[in-house]
C-alpha positions in Angstrom: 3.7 28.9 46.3 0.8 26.7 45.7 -0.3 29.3 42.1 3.0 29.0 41.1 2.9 25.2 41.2 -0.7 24.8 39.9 0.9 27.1 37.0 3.6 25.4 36.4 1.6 22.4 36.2 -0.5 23.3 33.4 2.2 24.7 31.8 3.7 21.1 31.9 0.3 19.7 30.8 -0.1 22.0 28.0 3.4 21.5 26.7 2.9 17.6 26.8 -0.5 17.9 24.6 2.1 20.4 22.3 4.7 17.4 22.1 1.8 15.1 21.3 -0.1 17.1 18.6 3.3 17.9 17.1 3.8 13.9 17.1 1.0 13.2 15.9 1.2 15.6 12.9 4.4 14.3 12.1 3.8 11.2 11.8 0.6 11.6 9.7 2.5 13.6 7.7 5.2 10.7 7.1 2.9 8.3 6.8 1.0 10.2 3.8 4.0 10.8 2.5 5.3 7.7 1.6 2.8 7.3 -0.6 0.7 3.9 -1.7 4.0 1.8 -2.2 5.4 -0.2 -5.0 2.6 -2.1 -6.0 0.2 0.9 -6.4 3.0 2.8 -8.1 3.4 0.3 -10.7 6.9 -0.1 -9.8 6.0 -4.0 -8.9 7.0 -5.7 -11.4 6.7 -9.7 -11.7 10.0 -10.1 -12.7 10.5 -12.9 -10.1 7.5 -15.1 -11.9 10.1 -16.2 -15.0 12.6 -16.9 -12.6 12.1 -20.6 -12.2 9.2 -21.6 -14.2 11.3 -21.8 -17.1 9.3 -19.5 -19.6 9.5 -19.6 -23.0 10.6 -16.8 -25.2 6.1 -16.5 -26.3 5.5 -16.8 -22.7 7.9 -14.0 -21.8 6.5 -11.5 -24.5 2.9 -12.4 -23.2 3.8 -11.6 -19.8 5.3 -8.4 -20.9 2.2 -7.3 -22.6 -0.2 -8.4 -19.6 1.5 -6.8 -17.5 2.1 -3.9 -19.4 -1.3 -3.1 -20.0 -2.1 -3.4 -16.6 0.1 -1.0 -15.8 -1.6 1.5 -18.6 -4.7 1.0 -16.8 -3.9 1.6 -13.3 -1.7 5.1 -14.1 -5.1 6.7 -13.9 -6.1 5.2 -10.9 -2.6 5.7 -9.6 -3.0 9.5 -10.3 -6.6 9.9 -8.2 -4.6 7.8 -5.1 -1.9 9.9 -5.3 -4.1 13.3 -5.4 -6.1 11.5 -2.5 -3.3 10.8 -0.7 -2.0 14.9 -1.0 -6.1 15.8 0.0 -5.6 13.3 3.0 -2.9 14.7 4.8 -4.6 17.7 4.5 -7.6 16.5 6.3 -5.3 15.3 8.9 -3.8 18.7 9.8 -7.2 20.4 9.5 -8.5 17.6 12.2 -11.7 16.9 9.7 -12.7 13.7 10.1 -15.7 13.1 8.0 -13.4 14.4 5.2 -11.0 11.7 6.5 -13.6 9.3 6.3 -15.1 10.0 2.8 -10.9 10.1 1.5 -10.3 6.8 3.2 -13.7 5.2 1.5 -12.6 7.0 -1.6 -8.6 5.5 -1.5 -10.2 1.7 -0.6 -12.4 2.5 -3.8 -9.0 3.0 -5.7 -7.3 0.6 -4.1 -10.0 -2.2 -4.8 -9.3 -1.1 -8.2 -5.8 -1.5 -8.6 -6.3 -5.0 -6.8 -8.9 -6.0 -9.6 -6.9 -4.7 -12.8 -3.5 -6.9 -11.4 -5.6 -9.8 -10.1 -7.0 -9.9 -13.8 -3.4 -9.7 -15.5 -2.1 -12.5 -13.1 -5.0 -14.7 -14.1 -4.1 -13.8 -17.6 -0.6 -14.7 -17.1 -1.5 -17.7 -15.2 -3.9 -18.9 -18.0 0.0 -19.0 -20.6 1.5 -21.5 -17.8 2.4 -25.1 -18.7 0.7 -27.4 -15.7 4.2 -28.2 -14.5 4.7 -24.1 -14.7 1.4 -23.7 -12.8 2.2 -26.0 -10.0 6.0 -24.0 -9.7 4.3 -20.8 -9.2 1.5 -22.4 -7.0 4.6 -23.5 -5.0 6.4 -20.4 -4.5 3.5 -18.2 -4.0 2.5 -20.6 -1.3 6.2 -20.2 0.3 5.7 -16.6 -0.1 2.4 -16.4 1.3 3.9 -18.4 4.5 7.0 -16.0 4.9 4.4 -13.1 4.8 2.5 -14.5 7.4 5.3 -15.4 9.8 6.7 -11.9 9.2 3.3 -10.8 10.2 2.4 -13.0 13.6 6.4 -11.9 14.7 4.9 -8.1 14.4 1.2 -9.2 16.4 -1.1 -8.8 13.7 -2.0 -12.3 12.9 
């Protein structure tokens, strides 16, 4: 009796590890998945920055070409993140973690870049703004900026 338990045990063990691994993988594998989000897609659009500072037709047009450009300039970053984030996954099912290190240095190279290349359009944009328009968008990004952080302290990360 007392090999069939100790058997039956492991067997237990074992199949717990299994449920964890499979877990694990699964959830890597979602993760990578989703891919870099709407920002790093270039689906983010500033659409929301007219609303309310009362742009001008110039202003508009301006905006469309900053913003456009910048969107030019990150597709090729946007393809390397998205091939990095294929080669990732990988890594993660092959358990390889220096290659999971050098891929994560490699994405927050990217990423860095796609930061730099909108930072440097909003600046431009920011430069068209009236001083009353500048103090509007001040405003709201300030209210944004506060929602984002409550949203964050209500999950424990602030």
């Amino acid at each position: 009796m007392g090999i069939r338990r100790d058997i039956s045990d492991m067997l237990k063990k074992n199949r717990k590890i299994l449920v964890a691994t499979a877990g694990l993988l699964l959830g890597a594998g979602l993760l990578f998945a989703q891919g870099p989000g709407l920002r790093a897609r270039g689906e983010f659009k500033p659409r929301f920055l007219g609303a309310g500072l009362g742009l001008t037709e110039d202003q508009k047009a301006k905006a469309k070409s900053i913003f456009g450009a910048a969107r030019e300039q990150g597709k090729p970053v946007m393809e390397q993140l998205k091939s990095g984030h294929q080669a990732m996954a990988e890594a993660v099912k092959a358990n390889d973690g220096a290659r999971i290190k050098e891929l994560a240095d490699s994405q927050a190279a990217l990423m860095s870049q796609l930061i730099a290349i909108r930072s440097q359009a909003m600046a431009q944009f920011y430069a068209t703004l009236t001083p009353e328009q500048k103090a509007k968008a001040d405003e709201f990004r300030n209210r944004v900026k506060e929602r984002m952080e409550k949203r964050m302290s209500k999950r424990g990360q602030f």
